[in-house]
C-alpha atoms as one frame of an Amber mdcrd trajectory, in Angstrom:
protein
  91.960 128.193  81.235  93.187 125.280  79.317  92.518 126.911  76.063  94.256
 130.049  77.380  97.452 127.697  78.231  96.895 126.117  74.511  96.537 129.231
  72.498  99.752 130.602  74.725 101.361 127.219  73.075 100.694 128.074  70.142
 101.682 131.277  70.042 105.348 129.872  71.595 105.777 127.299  68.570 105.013
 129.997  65.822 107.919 132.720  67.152 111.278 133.471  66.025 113.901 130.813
  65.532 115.261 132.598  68.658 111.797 131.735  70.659 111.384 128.521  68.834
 115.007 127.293  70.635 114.186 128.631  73.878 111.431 126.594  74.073 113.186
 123.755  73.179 115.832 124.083  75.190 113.088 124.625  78.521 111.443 121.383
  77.338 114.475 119.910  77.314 116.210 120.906  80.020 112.615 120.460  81.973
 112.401 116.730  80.893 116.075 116.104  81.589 115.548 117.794  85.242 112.236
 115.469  85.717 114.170 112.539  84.667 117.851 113.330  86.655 115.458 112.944
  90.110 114.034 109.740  89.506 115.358 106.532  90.660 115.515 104.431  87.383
 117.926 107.378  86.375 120.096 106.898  89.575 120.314 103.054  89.319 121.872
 103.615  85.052 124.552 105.973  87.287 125.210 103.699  89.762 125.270 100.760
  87.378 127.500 102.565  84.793 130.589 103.092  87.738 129.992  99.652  89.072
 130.663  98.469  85.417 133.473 100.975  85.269 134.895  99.459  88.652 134.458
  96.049  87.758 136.933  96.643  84.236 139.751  98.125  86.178 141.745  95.356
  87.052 140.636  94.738  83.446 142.668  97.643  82.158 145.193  97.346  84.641
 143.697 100.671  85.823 145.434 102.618  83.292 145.467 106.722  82.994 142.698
 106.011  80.346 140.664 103.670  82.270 140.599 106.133  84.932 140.144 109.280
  82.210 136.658 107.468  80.978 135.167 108.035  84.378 136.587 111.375  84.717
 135.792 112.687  81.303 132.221 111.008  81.755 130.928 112.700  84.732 132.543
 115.719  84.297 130.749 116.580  81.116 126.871 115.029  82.725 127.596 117.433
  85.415 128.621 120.425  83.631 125.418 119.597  81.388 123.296 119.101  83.741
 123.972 122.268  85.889 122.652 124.423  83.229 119.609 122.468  82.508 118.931
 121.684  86.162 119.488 125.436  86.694 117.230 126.488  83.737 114.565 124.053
  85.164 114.505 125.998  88.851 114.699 129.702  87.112 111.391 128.631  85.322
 109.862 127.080  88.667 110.462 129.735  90.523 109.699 132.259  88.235 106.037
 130.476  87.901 106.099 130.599  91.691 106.722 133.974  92.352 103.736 134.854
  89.687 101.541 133.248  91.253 102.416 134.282  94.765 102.257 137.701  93.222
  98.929 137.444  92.203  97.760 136.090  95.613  99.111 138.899  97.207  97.285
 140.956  94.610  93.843 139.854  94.711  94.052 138.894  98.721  93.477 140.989
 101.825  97.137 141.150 102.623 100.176 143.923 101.518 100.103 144.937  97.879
 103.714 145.924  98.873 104.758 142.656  98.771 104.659 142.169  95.052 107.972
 142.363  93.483 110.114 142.165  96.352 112.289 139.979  94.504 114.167 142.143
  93.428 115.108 143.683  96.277 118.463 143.115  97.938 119.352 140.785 100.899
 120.152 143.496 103.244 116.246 144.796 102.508 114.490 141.007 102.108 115.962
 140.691 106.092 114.495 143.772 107.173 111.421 142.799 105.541 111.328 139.245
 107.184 112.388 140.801 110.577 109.549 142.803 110.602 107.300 140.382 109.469
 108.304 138.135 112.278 107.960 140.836 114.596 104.365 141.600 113.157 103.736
 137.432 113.682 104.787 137.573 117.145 102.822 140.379 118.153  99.481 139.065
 116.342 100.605 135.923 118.101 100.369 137.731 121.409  97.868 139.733 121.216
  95.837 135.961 120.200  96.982 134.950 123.326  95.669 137.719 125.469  92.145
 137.403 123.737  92.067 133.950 124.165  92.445 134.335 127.947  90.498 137.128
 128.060  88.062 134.834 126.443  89.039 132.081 129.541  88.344 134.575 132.347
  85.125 136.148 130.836  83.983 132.499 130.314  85.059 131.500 134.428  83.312
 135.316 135.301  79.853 134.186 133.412  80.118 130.718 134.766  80.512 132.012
 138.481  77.343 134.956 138.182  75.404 131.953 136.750  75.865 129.470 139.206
């Protein structure tokens, strides 16, 4: 599998100059998405306004003092919603492949795969009537398992 996940590597790297930045943009924008959630990134924020706070009475809190801030996050967040963005397309896209293949190879609805794409009017009729379906399997669990009781009491009381 490993060698499979290599060789698919390797085939990425050696693509079009079209390929070639797509993958480095999903590295990227996958490294950048690691490193936004983690808290060494969150104390440089926090550390960066506290220093920005700190030089206002500096500056007299000018228009420019208070355009650095403004300018600043603005662009990190514009940034960072495509990369976050790209980061969670990929994830989820991995996700629903696998899921898919589950579904494939398991003893459950082939129907399933690709539902994706469906719209939200059908993915709620889907879920409603797998919730039905869950209740009822529910149910009917709970009448064999006190069917199950009262057979048990029945045997116990013709043995005794």
């Amino acid at each position: 599998m490993m060698a499979t996940a290599r060789r698919h590597d390797d085939k990425r790297s050696s693509g079009t100059a079209s390929e070639r930045a797509a993958k480095l943009f999903g590295d990227v924008a996958n490294r950048t998405s690691q490193a936004a959630g983690r808290a060494l990134t969150f104390v440089i924020a926090a550390t960066v306004v506290i220093i920005w706070a700190i030089t206002g009475p500096i500056f007299h809190y000018s228009d420019t003092w208070q355009l650095v801030i403004n300018t600043g996050t603005t662009i990190v967040t514009f940034l960072m919603v495509f990369l976050i963005q790209n980061s969670q397309n990929r994830d989820s896209a991995a996700i629903q492949v696998k899921l898919d293949e589950l579904i494939r190879v398991g003893a459950v609805h082939n129907s399933f795969v690709g539902i994706e794409h469906l719209t939200d009017d059908e993915l709620d009729e889907i879920r409603s009537k797998c919730e039905l379906r869950a209740k009822a399997e529910k149910a009917g669990e709970q009448t064999v398992e006190s069917t199950r009781k009262k057979a048990r009491r029945a045997a116990d009381l013709v043995t005794e």
